[in-house]
N, C-alpha and C positions, 0 to 999 in steps of 0.2 A: 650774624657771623657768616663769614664766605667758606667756601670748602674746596676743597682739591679732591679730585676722587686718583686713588693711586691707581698705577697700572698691573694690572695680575701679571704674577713672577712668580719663578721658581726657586723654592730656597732650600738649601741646601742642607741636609743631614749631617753634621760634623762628629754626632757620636749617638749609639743607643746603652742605656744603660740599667741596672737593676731600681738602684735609686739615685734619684737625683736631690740633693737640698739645695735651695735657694737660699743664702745668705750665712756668713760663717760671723756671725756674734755669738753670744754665749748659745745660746740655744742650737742655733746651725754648727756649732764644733761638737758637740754631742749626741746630736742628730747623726752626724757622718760616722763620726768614730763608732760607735754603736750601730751604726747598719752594718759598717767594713769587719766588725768584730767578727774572726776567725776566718776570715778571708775566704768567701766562699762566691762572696755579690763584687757586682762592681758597681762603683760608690762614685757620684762626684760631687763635688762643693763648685758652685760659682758665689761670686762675691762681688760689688760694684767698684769697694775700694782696691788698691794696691797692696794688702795687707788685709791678715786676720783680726777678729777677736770684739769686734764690733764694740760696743761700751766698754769692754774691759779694758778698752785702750784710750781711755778720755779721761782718768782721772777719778773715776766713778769708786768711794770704796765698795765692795760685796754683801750687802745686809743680808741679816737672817740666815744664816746658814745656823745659830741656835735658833730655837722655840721659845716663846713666852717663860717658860717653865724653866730654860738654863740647856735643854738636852738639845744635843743636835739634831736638826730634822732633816734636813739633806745632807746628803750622804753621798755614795757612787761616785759615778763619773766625774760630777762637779767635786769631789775632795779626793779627787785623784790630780784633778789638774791644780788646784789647790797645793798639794802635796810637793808636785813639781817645783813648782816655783819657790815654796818653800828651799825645796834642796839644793836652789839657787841664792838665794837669801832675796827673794824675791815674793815674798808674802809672810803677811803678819799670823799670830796665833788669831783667832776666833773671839774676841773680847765680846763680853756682853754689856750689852746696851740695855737700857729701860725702855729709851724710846723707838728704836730700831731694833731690837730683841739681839741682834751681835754685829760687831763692825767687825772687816776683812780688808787690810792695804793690802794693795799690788802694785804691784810695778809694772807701771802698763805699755812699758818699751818690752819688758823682760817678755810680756802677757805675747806680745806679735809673736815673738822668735817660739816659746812655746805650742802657740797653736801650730806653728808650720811644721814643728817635730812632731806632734801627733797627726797630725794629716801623713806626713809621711811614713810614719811608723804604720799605719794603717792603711797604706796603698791608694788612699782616698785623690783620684784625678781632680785638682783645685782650677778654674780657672778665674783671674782677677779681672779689674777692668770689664765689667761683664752685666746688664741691665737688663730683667725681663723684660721681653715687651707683649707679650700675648703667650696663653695658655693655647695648650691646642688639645680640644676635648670632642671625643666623638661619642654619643650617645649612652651623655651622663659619665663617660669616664677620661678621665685625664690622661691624654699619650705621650703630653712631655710640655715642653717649652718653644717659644720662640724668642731668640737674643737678639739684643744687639751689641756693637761692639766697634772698635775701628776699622774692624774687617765687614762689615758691613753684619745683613741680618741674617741670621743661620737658626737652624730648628737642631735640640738634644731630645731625644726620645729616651721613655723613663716608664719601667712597671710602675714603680711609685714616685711619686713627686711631695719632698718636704718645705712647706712652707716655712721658713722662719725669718722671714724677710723683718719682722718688725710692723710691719707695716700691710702686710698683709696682699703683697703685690697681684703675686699668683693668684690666690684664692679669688680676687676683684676679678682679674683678670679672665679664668675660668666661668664667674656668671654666679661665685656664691654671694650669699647676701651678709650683709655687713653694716657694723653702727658706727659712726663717730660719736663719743665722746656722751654727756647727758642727756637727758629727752629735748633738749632745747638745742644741741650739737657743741655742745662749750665742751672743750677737751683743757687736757691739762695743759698747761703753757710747760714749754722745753726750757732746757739751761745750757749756754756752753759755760762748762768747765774751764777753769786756767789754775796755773800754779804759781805760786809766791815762794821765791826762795829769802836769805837773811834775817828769815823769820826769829826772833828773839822764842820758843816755843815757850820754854820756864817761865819767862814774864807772863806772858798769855795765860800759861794754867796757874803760876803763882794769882794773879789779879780774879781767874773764875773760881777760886778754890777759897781765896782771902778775903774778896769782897761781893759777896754770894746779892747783894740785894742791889749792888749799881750792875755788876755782871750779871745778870740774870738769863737763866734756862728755863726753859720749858721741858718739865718732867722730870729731866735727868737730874740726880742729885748732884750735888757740888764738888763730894769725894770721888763720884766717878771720874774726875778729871786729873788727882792726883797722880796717877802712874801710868804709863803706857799709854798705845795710841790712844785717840778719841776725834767724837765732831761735836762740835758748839752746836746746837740749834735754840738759838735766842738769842742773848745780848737786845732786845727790844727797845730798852731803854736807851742805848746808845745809839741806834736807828734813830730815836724818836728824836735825840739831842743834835743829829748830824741834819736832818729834816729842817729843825729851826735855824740850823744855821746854811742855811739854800742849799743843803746837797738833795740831788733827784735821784733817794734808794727807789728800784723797782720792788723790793720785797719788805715783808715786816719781820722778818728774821735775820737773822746773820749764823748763816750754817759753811764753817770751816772743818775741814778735814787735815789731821797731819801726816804727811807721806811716811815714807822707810825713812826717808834723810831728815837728821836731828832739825833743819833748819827750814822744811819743807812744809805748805801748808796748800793743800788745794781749796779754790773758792770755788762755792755753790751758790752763788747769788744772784745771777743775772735770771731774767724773767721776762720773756716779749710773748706778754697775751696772743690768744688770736693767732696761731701760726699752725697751720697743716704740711704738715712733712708730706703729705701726698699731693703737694699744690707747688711747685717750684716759684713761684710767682710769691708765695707765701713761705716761705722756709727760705727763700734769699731776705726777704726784708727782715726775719728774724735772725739771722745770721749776724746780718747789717749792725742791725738796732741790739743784738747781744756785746759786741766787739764795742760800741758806742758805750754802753752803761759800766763795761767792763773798769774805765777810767774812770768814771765817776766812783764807783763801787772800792779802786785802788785808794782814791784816795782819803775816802772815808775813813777804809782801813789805817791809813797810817796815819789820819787824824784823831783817831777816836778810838782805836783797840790797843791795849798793850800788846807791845811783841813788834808790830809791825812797820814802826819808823821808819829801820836804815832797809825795808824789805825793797824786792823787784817782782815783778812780771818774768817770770822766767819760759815758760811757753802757755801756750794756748790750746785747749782740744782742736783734734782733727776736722770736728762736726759736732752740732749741736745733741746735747741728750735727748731725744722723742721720750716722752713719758705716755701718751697715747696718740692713737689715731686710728687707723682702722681695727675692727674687732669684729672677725665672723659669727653667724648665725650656725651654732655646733649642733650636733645631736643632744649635747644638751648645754643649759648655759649656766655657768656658776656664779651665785650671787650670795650676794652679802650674808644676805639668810644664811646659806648654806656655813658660810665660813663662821659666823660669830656662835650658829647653833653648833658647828661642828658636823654636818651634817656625814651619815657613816655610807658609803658606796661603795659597791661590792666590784664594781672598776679601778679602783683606785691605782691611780699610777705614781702619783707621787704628794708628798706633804710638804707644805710649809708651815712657814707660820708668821710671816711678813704680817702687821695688821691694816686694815684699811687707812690710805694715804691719801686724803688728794688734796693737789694743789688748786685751789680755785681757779676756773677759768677765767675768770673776772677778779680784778681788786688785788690784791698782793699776798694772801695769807693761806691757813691749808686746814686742812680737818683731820684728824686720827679718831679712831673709833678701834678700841682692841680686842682683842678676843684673848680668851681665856686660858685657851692651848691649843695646840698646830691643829690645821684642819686638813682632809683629802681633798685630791683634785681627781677625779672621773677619767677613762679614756674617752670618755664620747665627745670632753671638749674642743681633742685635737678631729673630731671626725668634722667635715664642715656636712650641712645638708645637704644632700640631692645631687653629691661628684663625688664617685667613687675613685679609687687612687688615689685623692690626697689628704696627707696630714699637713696640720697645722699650728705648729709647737711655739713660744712663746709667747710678749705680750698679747698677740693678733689671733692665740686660743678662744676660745669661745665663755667668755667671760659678761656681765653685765657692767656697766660704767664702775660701780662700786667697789665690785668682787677684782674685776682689773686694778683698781686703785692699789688693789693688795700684791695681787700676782704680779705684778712688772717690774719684780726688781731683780737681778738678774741671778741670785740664787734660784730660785723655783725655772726664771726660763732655761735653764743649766737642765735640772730634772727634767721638766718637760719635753727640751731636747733631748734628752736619754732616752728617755720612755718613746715618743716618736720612732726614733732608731732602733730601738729593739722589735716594735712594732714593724717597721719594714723589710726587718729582718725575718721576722719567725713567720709573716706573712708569705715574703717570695720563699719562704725555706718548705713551709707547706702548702704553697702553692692556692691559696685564697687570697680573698680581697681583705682590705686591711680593715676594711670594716665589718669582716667576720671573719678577725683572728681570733684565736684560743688567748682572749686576756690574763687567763691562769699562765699560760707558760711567761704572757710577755711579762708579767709578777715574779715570776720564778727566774727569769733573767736576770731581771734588775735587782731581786736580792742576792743573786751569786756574785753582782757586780758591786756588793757592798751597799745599798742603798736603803732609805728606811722606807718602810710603807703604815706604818701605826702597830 
């Protein structure tokens, strides 16, 4: 490989601030809102796209927002912005699921405009268009960012800096240490999301409801389909019959979601192995090869499922879903163990109860492993090792391949982000490091903000 060595330059300071988060998906909207809370810090969001809300804007429904058990486990922040949208008619009630413990539709146009009123209700300075490109850390502690942008490259100075990139930019970036994916590096393969409108819905749940042994589900019983929203995850058999007849499914399931609109049906099918969202080189080919299967996968649908004949392609996600990729080395790291045992920590910041998910990185299929009832998540997960100043709140927490499998759906990175934000809050409020704040108070926060902790 050849190199260019750059020329030393001077860049420029375009702002200092209390905290900074990196990235506004579910976890960086709650991250911010929660630092900004009583307006004392000053708070900024950058963001890469042109628009908030990161997956909640691709189509994605909300899992687990219940627990195994039926009761709600997240709480706060995230069913506050929940709430909103509701009072738009812009989100569903909380259904519970067997196999996702509860489904959540949104309306993921409604989801952008939302987040921009909460950034702005909360003073929080957003800038879009906006890419880290280097941390800037001086002896073990983090002093902020370096961007880039079409204004060329400029440095935000930050007491704290919240990672919630997804991906885990910052953190790399700064020098902490980090996994992809199994002990072999096999991550979960991504999905772009699309939407079918004309969808016939009644034929669809009539035929999973009536003909329980050609329709066939995994887990979910058959009357869970008779009322209100829901997602298919099965139909196998009809996979297996579109196969013989030369169609190339990339999965062994057929997992549909139904939007707010009676006629609406989001597909979750596409599947390109092999693709690292932190490798541009590798996230275009997936991008590519998702849009490609996408027609095949349409027309399966309207060969082989009820409901979807006279259906369309009505849009397409912004960006493919990341189910994993980078994942730091925390203070401490949550695993499976921990979740199926329930294990009890006296940090706890936030609970789910999402159970272990993964999609194989290899082959077309996924594993579930449940647990029993909601388990805690630790503050130490958001601390990375050996860099002081930063947190690190959703999938890219300090989690084990497995225990990720659980935590990355964007209920819990919702808490996470909360919990983060209150954490850089009561941090600069008392004037320590975030890695020896008063955990007790940042507890006492987030239950005055409505949230559950067990």
């Amino acid at each position: 490989m050849n190199f260019i060595k750059e020329p030393e330059r001077e860049i420029p300071v375009i702002n200092e601030v209390d905290v900074l988060v990196v990235g506004g998906g579910p976890a960086g909207l709650m991250a911010a809102q929660a630092a900004a809370k009583g307006g004392r810090l000053k708070v900024m969001l950058l963001e890469q796209r042109g628009y908030l809300g990161g997956n909640l804007t691709i189509g994605l429904p909300i899992l687990a927002f219940l627990g195994p058990k039926g009761n709600q486990v997240v709480k706060g922040a995230a069913q506050k912005f929940i709430d909103r949208l509701k009072a738009k008619n812009a989100a569903s009630e909380h259904k519970r699921c067997k196999l996702h413990m509860s489904l959540t539709i949104i309306d993921s146009e409604e989801a952008k405009t939302t987040a921009w009123e909460m950034m702005d209700e909360a003073n929080v300075k957003v800038m879009c268009y906006t890419f880290v490109s280097d941390a800037i850390v001086e002896n073990g502690q983090i002093k902020g960012v370096i961007i880039e942008s079409k204004r060329g490259r400029e440095a935000i100075l930050a007491k704290t800096v919240i990672d919630a990139s997804g991906d885990g930019d910052v953190a790399a970036r700064a020098g902490v240490e980090y996994h992809k994916g199994d002990d072999k590096g096999g991550m979960q393969p991504p999905t772009l999301m699309y939407c079918m409108r004309g969808v016939c819905v009644e034929k669809l749940r009539d035929a999973i409801c009536n003909e329980p042994e050609k329709y066939d589900m995994d887990t979910m019983p058959h009357e869970q389909f008779r009322n209100g929203n829901f997602i298919t995850v099965g139909l196998r058999g009809r996979i297996k019959e579109a196969q013989k007849a030369g169609l190339d499914i990339p999965v062994a399931r057929t997992i549909l979601i139904t939007g707010l609109k009676e006629d609406e049906i989001w597909v979750n099918m596409t599947r390109v192995n092999g693709v690292d969202s932190t490798d541009p080189d590798s996230y275009t080919h997936g991008e590519h090869e998702a849009r490609k299967q996408m027609y095949v996968i349409t027309d399966y649908l309207k060969r082989f499922i009820p409901g979807f004949e006279n259906a369309w392609i009505e849009k397409v996600a912004p960006f493919m879903g990341i189910r994993e990729s980078r994942v730091i080395e925390g203070r401490y790291v949550l695993t499976a163990q921990d979740i199926l045992q329930r294990t009890q920590f006296p940090d706890v910041i936030t609970v789910a109860g999402y159970p272990v998910d993964i999609h194989h990185s290899n082959g077309n299929d996924c594993t579930m492993i449940f647990c029993d009832d909601a388990y805690g998540i630790p503050y130490r997960t958001l601390l990375p090792k050996n860099i002081e100043g930063l947190l690190v709140a959703g999938r890219c927490s300090s989690m084990n391949h497995e225990a990720m499998a659980a935590t990355r759906v964007m209920s819990t990175c919702m808490a996470l982000g909360e919990a983060a934000g209150c954490a850089a809050r009561i941090a600069a409020e008392d004037k320590v490091k975030v890695s020896e704040v008063n955990v007790k108070k940042v507890q006492e926060a987030l239950l005055e903000n409505g949230a559950f902790l067990g």
